[in-house]
C-alpha positions as CSV (number, residue, x, y, z in Angstrom):
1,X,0.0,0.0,0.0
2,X,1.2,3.3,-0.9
3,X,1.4,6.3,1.3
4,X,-1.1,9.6,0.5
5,X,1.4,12.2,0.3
6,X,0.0,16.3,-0.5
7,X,2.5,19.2,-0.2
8,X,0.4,22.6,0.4
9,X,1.0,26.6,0.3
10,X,-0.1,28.2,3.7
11,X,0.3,31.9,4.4
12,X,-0.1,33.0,8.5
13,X,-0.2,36.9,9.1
14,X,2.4,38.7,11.6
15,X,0.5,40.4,14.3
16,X,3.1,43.0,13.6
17,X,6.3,43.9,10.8
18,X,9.4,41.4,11.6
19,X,12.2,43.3,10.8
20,X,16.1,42.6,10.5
21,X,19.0,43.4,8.6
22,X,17.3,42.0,5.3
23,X,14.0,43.7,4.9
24,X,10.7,43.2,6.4
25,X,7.9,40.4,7.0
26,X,4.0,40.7,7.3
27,X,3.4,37.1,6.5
28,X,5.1,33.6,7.5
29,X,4.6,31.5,4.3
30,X,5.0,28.2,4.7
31,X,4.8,24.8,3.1
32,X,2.6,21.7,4.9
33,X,3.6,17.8,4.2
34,X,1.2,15.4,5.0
35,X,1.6,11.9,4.9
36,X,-0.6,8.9,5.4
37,X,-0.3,5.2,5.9
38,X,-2.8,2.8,7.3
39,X,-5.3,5.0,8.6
40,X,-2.4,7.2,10.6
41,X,-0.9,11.0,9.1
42,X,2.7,12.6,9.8
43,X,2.8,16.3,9.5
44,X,5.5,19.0,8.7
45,X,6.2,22.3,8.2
46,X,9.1,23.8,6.7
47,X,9.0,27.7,6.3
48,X,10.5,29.5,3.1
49,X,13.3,31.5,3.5
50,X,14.4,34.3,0.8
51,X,18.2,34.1,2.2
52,X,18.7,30.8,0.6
53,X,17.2,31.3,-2.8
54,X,13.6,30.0,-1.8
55,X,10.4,31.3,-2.5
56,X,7.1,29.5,-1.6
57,X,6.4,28.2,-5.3
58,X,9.6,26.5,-6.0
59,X,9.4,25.0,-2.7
60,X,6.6,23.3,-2.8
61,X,7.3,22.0,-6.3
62,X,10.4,20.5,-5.1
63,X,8.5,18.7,-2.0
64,X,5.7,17.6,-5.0
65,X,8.6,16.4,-7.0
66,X,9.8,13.9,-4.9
67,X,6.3,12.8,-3.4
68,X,6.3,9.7,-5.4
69,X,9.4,8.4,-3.9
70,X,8.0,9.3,-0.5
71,X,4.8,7.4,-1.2
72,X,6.7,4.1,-2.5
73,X,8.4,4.6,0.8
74,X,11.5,6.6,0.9
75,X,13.3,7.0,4.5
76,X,14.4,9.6,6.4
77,X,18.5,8.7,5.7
78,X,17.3,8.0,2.0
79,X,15.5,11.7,1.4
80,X,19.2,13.5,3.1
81,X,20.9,11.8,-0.2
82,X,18.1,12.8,-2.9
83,X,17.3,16.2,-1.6
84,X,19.2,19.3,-0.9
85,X,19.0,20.7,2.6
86,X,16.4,23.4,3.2
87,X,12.7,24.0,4.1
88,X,11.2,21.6,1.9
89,X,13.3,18.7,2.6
90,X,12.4,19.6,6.4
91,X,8.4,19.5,5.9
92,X,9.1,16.0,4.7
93,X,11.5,14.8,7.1
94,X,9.5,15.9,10.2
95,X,6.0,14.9,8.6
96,X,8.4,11.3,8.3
97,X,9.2,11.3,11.9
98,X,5.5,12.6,13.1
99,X,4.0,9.5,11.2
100,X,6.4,7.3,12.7
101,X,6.0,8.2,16.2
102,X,2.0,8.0,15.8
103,X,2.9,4.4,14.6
104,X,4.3,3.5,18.0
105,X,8.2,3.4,16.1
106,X,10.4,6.2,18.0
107,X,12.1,5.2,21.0
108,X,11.5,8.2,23.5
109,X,13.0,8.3,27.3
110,X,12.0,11.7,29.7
111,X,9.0,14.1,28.9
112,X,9.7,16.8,26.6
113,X,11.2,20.3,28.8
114,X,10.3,23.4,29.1
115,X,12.6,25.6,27.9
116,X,13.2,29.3,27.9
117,X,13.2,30.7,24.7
118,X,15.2,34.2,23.5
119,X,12.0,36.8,22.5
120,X,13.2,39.0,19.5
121,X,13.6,42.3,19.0
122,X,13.3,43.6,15.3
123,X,15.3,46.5,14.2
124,X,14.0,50.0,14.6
125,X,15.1,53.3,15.7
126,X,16.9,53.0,19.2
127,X,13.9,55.1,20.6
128,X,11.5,52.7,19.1
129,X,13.4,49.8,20.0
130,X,13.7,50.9,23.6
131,X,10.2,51.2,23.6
132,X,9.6,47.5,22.3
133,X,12.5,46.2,25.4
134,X,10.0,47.7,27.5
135,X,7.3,45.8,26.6
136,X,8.9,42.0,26.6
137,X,10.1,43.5,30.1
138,X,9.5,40.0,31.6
139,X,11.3,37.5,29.1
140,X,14.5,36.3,30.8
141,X,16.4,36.5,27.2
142,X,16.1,38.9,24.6
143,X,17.4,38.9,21.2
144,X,18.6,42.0,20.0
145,X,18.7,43.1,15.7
146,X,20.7,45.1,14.5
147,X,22.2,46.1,11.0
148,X,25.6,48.2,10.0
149,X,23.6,51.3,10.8
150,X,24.0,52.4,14.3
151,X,24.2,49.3,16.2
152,X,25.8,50.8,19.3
153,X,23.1,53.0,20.0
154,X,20.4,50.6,19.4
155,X,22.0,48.2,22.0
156,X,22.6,50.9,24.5
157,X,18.7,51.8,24.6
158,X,17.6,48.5,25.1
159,X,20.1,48.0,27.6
160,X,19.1,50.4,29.1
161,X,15.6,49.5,29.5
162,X,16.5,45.9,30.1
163,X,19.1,46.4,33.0
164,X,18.9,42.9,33.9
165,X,17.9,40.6,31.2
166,X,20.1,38.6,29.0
167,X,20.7,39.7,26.3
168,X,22.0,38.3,22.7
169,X,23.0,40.2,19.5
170,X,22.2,39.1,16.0
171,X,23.1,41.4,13.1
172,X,22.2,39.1,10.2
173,X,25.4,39.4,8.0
174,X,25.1,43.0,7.6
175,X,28.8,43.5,10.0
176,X,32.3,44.4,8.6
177,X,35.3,42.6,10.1
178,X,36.2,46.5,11.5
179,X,32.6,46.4,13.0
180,X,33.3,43.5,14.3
181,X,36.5,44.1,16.2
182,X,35.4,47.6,17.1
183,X,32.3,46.4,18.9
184,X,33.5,44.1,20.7
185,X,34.5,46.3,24.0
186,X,30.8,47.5,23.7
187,X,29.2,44.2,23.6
188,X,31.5,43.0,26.7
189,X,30.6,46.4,28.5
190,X,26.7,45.8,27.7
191,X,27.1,41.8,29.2
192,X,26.0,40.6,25.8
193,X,26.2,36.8,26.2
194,X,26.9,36.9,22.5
195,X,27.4,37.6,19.1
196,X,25.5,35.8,16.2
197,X,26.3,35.7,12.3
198,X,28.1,39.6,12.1
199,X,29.6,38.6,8.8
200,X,28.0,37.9,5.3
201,X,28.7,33.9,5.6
202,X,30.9,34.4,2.6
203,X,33.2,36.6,4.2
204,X,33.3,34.7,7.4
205,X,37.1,33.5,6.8
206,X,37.9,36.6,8.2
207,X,36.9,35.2,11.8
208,X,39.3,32.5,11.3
209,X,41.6,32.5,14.7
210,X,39.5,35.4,16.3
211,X,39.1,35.2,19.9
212,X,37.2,38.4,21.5
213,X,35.6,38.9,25.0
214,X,31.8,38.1,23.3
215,X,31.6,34.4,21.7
216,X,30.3,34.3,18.6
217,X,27.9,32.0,16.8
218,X,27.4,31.0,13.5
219,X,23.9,30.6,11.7
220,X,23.6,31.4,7.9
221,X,27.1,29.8,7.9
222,X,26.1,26.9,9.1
223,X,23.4,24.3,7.5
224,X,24.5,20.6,8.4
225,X,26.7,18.6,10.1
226,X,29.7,18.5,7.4
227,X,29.9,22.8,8.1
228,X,31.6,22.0,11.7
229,X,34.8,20.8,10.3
230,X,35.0,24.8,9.0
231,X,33.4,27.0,11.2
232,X,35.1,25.4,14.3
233,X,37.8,27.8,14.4
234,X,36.0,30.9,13.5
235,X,32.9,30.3,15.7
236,X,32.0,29.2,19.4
237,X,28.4,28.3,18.6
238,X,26.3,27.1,16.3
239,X,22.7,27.8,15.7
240,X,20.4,24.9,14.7
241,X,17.4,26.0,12.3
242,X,15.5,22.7,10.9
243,X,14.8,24.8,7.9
244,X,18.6,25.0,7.2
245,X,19.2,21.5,7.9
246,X,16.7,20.0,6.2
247,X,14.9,18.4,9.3
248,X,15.4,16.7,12.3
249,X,17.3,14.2,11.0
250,X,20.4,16.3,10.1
251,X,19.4,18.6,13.1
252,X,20.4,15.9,15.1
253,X,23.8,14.9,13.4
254,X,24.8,18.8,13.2
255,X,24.2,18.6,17.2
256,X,26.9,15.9,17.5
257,X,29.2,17.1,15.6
258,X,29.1,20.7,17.4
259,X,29.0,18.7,20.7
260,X,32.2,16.2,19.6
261,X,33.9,19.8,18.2
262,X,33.3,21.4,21.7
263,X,31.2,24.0,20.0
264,X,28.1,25.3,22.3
265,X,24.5,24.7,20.4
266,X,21.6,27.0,20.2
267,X,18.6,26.2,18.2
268,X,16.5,28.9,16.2
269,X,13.6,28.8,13.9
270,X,12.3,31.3,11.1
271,X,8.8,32.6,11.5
272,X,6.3,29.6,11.7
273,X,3.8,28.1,13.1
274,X,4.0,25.6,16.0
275,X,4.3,22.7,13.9
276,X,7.7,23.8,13.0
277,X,8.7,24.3,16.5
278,X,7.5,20.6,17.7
279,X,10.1,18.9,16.6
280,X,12.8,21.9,16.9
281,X,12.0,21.1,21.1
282,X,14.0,17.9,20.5
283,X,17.2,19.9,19.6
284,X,16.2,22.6,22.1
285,X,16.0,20.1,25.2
286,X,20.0,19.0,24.0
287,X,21.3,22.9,23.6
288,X,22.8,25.6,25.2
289,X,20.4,28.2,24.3
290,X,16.8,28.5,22.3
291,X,15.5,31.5,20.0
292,X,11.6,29.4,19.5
293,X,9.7,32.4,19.1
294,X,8.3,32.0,15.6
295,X,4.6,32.0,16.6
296,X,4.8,34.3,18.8
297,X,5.3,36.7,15.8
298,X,1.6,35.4,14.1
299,X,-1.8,36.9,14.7
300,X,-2.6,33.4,15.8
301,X,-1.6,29.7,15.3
302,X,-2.6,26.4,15.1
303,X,-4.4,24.4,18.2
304,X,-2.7,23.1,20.3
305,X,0.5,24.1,19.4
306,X,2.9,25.5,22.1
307,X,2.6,27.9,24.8
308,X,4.9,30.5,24.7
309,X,4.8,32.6,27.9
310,X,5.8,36.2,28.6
311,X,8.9,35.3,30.1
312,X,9.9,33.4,27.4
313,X,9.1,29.9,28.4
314,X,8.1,27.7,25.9
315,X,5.9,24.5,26.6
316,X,5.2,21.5,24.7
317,X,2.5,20.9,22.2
318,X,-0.7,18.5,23.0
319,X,0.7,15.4,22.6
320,X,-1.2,14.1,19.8
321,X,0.0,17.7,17.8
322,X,3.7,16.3,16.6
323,X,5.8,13.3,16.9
324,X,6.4,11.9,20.8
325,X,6.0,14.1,23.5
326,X,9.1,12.9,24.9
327,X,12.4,13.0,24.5
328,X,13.7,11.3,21.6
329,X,16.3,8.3,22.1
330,X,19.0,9.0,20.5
331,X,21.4,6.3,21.6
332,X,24.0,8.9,22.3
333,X,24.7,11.2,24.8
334,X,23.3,14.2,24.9
């Protein structure tokens, strides 16, 4: 018996604009995999991403290209050999391990964690972006945008409206390697914990060898678990994205690797819905640090999807939304 496989568009409205270094959102558009055998369905959501050459059309023609295979029974290994890393290959992958759990087939130890997630601040004016601090006031981390504009003043506001809250910096590529090196006394005088992505991923060589007082972490550098071997000596983390590694599957392998590289591990999303931070919990309950706040961005989301609180803690799904609600086995250390 084959498998019923459909790939569909859905589009889910920002309460508000989402905007970093690159431009500005109103909408989250995503793709949805279904797929059903024996009476049981798998679901998974990968959410396009301009940076990386997507756009919602070409995405789901690549998941619709490849449904076939998926219905004659192609594995989760099998799909990281025929398909390129990237959102669509995710909505498969996870809709893959969703049906599998329903069937009883995933090995899964302790209940899935809470776990505090960073709440984002978009880039504005500092005025403006002081103003936002003000009102995520409770969240025990905050992530901070910036661009090449005025960074330094933009940091200082909400520092100083967030005295006590930990705070992160990500400036989406838009950093020189003078930035860089010139911020860096700032960041340590402003307790950033650290520094994500500063440098177009092209031009990241530049880090190669640089230790300064802020670690700094690597995300559209880094997409699977063969990247380590490169980024190792120009990065102290790694952030996880499911849409960059093309699922869970590779999500987990790229954890290993930063683990057996001593590299410290902190999982992201794009904007989505909950269904795309289900089975980004697994990496989050195995990493250093958490930046889950993609629905929180929507006018609403799906039911029973996570709770995301104003402190940033993020709990689990229902347990019949996605996959186990427990801990997958991994059969390594975490």
């Amino acid at each position: 018996m084959l498998r019923a496989v459909t790939a569909e568009i859905e589009r889910w409205p920002l309460r508000t604009p989402f905007r970093i270094a690159r431009g500005v959102r109103t909408e989250a558009e995503v793709i949805v995999v279904t797929i059903s055998e024996h009476g049981v369905t798998g679901r998974g959501e990968g959410s396009v991403t301009p940076r990386y050459g997507e756009n919602v059309e070409q995405v789901l023609a690549q998941a619709r290209r490849v449904a076939g295979e998926v219905a004659a029974g192609l594995t989760r290994e099998e799909i990281r050999r025929v398909m390129p890393p990237g959102s669509a290959r995710n909505a498969i992958d996870c809709a893959l391990w969703d049906l599998a759990a329903k069937r009883g087939e995933i090995a899964a130890t302790a209940p899935l964690p809470p776990v505090t997630s960073a709440i984002t601040l978009g880039i504005d004016t500092p005025e403006r972006m002081a103003t936002a601090a003000a009102a995520v006031r409770d969240a025990r981390l905050v992530k901070v945008k910036v661009d090449g504009r005025e960074p330094e003043a933009c940091l200082r506001a909400v520092r100083a409206t967030l005295p006590d809250t930990r705070l992160i910096v990500d400036a989406n590529e838009s950093w020189t390697m003078a930035q860089v090196e010139a911020l860096q006394p700032v960041l340590a005088g402003l307790d950033i914990a650290f520094l994500e992505q500063p440098l177009p991923a092209a031009d990241d060589a530049a880090l190669e060898g640089f230790r300064g007082p802020v670690p700094i972490c690597a995300d559209e550098s880094c997409h699977v678990a063969a990247d380590v071997a490169r980024l190792r000596n120009r990065y102290a983390y790694v952030n996880i994205k499911l849409d960059k590694t093309g699922g869970l599957t590779e999500a987990l392998a790229l954890h290993a690797a930063a683990r057996d590289a001593n590299m410290g591990v902190m999982v992201g999303c794009m904007i989505s819905t909950s269904l795309a931070i289900a089975p980004a919990l697994q990496i989050a309950a195995r990493a250093d640090c958490a930046d889950l706040d993609g629905p929180w961005w929507l006018a609403g989301d799906r039911a029973g999807g996570v709770g995301i609180a104003p402190d940033g803690t993020v709990t689990p799904p229902a347990p019949d939304f996605w996959g186990p609600p427990r801990l997958i086995d991994t059969g390594t250390p975490d």
